[in-house]
FIMILUM-464497 format. One record per residue (C-alpha): residue number from 0; residue in three letters; x, y, z. Coordinates in Angstrom, 1 decimal. Example, Ala and Ser with C-alpha at 12.3 -4.5 7.8 and 13.67 -1.06 7.14 Angstrom:
BEGIN
<rec num="0" residu="ALA" c1="12.3" c2="-4.5" c3="7.8"/>
<rec num="1" residu="SER" c1="13.7" c2="-1.1" c3="7.1"/>
REM end
This chain:
BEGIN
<rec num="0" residu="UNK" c1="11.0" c2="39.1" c3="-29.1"/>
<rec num="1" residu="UNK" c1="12.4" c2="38.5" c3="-32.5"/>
<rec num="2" residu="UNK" c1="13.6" c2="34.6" c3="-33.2"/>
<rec num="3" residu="UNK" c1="15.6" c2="34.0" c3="-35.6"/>
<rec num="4" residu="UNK" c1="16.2" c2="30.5" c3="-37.3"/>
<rec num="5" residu="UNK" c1="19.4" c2="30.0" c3="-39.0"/>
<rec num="6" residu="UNK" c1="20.0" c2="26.9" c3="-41.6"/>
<rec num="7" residu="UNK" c1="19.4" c2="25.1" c3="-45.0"/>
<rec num="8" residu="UNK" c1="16.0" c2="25.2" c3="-46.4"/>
<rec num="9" residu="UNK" c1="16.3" c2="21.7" c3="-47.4"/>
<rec num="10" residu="UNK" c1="17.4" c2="20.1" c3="-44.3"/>
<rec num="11" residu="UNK" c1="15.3" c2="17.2" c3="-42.6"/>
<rec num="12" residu="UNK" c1="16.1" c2="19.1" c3="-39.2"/>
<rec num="13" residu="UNK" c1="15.0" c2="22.2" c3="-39.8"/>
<rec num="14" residu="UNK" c1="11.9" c2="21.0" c3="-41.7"/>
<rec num="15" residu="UNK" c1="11.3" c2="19.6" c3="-37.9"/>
<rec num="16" residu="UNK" c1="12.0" c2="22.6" c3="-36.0"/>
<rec num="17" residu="UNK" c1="9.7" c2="25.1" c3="-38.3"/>
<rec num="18" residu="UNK" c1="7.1" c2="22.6" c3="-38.0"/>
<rec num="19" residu="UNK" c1="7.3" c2="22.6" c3="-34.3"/>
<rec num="20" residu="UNK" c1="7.7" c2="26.1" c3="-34.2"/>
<rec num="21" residu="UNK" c1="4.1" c2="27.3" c3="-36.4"/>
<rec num="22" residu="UNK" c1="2.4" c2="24.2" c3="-34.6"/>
<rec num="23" residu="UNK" c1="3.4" c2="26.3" c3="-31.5"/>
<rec num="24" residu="UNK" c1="2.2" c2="29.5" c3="-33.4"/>
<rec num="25" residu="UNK" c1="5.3" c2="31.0" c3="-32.9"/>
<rec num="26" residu="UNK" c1="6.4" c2="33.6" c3="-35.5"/>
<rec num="27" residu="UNK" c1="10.3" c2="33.7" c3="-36.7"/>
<rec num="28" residu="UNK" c1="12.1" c2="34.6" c3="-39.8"/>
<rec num="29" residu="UNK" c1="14.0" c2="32.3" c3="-41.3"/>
<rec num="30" residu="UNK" c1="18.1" c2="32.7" c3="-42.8"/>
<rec num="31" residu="UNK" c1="19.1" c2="30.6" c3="-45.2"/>
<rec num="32" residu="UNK" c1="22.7" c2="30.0" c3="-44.8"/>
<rec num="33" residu="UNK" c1="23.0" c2="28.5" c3="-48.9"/>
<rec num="34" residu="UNK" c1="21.3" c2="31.8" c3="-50.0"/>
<rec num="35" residu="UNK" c1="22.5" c2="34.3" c3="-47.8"/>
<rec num="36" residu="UNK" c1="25.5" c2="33.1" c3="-46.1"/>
<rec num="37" residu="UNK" c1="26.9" c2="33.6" c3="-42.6"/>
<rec num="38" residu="UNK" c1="29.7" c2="36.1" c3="-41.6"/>
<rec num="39" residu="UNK" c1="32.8" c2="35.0" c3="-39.6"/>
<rec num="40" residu="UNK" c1="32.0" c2="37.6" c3="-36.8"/>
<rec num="41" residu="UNK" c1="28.1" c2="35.8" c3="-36.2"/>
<rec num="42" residu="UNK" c1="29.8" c2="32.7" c3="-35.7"/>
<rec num="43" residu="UNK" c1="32.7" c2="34.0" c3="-33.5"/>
<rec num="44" residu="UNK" c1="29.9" c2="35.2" c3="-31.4"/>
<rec num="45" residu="UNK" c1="28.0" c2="31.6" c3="-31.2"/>
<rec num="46" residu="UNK" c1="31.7" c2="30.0" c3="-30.3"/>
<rec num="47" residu="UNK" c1="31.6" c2="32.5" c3="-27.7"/>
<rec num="48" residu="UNK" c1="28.5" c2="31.3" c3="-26.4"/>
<rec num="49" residu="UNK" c1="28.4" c2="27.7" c3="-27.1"/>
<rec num="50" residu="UNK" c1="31.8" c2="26.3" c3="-28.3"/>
<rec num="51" residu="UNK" c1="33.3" c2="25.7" c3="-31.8"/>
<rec num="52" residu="UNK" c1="33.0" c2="21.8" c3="-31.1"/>
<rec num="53" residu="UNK" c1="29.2" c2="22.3" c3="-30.7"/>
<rec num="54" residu="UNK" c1="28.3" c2="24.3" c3="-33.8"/>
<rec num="55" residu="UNK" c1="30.6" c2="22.3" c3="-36.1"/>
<rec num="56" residu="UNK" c1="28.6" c2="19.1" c3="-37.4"/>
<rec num="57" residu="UNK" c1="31.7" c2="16.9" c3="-37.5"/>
<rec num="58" residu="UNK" c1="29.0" c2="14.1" c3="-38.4"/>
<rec num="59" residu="UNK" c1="27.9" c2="15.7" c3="-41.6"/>
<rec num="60" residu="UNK" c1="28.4" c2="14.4" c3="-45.0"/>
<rec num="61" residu="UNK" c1="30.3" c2="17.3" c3="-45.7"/>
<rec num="62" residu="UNK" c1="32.6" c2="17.6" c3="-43.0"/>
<rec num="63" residu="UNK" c1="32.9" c2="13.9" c3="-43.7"/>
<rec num="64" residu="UNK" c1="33.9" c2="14.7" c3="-47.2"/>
<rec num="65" residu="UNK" c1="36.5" c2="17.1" c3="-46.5"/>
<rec num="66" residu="UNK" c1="40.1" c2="16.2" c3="-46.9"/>
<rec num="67" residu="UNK" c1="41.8" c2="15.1" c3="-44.0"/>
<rec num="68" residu="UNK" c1="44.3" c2="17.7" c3="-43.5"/>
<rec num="69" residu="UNK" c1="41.1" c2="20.2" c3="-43.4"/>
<rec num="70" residu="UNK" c1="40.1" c2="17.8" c3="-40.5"/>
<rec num="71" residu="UNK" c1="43.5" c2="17.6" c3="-38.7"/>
<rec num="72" residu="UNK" c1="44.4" c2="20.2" c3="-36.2"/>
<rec num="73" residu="UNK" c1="41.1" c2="22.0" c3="-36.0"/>
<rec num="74" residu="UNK" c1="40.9" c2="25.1" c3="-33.2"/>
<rec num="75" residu="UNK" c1="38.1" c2="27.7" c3="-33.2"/>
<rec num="76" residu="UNK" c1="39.4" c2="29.6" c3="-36.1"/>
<rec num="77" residu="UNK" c1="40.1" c2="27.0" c3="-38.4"/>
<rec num="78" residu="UNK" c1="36.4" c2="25.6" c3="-37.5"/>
<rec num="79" residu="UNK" c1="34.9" c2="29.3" c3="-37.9"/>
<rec num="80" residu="UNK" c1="36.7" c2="29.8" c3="-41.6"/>
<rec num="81" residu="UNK" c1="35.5" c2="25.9" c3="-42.6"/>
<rec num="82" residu="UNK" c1="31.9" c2="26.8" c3="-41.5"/>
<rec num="83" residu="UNK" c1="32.2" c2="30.3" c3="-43.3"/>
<rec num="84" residu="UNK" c1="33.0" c2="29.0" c3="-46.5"/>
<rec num="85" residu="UNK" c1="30.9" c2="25.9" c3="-46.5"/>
<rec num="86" residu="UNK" c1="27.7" c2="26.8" c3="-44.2"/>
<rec num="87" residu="UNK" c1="26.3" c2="23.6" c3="-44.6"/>
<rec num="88" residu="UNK" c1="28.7" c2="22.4" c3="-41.8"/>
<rec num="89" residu="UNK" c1="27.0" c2="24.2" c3="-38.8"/>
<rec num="90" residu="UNK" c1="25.2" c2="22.6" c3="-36.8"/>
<rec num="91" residu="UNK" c1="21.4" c2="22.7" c3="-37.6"/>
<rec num="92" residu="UNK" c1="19.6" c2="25.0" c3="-36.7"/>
<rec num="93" residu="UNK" c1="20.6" c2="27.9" c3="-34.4"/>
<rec num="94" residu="UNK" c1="17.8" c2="29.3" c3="-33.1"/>
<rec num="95" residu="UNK" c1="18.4" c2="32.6" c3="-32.0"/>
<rec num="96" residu="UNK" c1="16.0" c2="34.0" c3="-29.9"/>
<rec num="97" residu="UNK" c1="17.5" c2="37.1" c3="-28.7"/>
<rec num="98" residu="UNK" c1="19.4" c2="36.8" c3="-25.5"/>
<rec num="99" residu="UNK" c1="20.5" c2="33.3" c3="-25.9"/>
<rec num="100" residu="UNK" c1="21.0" c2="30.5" c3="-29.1"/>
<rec num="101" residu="UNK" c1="19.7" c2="27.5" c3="-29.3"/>
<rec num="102" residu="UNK" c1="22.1" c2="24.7" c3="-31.3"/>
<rec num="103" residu="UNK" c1="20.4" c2="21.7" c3="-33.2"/>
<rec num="104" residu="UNK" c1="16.6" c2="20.5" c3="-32.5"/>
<rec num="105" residu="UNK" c1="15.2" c2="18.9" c3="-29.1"/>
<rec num="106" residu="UNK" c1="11.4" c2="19.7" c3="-28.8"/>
<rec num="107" residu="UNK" c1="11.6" c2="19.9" c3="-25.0"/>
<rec num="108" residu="UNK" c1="14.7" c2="22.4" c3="-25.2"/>
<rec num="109" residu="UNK" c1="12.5" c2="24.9" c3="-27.8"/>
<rec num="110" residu="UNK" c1="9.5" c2="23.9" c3="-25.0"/>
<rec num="111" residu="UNK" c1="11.0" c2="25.3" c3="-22.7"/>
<rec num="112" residu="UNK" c1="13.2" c2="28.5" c3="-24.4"/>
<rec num="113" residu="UNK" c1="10.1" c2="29.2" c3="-26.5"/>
<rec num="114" residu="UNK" c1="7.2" c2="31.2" c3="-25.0"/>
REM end
């Protein structure tokens, strides 16, 4: 099985995650949303799966920052095209392991997901 992490190199969260995840000895690559991006049609997928409410991080400084017409009326599409063009507004991290995606960090969730 191939897992993918997907997030900012940077991030407090993540830093967390990928030290759980080598402590675990778990291999994974790693996508950097700030250096590669994410397309519209990945995250349409992860709305699918999880809802556009859970992958946008409404409690971010930069969803924080945003103007509040950008904040008003938000649906799945408007979320998907905010998150597209500023990545640093998905929730951190998505774990993708394959079959399923895991949204944000909880050691006993990857405990469990990860074998």
């Amino acid at each position: 099985m191939t897992i993918t992490m997907y997030g900012i190199k940077n991030c407090d969260t993540i830093k967390k995650a990928r030290t759980w995840l080598e402590g675990k000895g778990v291999a994974y690559d790693f996508h950097d949303y700030k250096a590669v991006g994410i397309d519209a049609a990945r995250l349409e997928a992860w709305c699918q799966e999880h809802g556009w409410e859970v992958l946008l991080n409404r409690a971010g400084t930069t969803f924080r920052a945003l103007p509040d017409a950008d904040k008003q009326n938000l649906d799945q599409a408007k979320a998907i095209k905010l998150m597209v063009a500023t990545p640093s507004m998905i929730k951190r991290p998505v774990l993708d392991l394959g079959d399923k995606r895991l949204v944000g960090f909880k050691p006993d969730v990857y405990e469990g997901a990860v074998k």
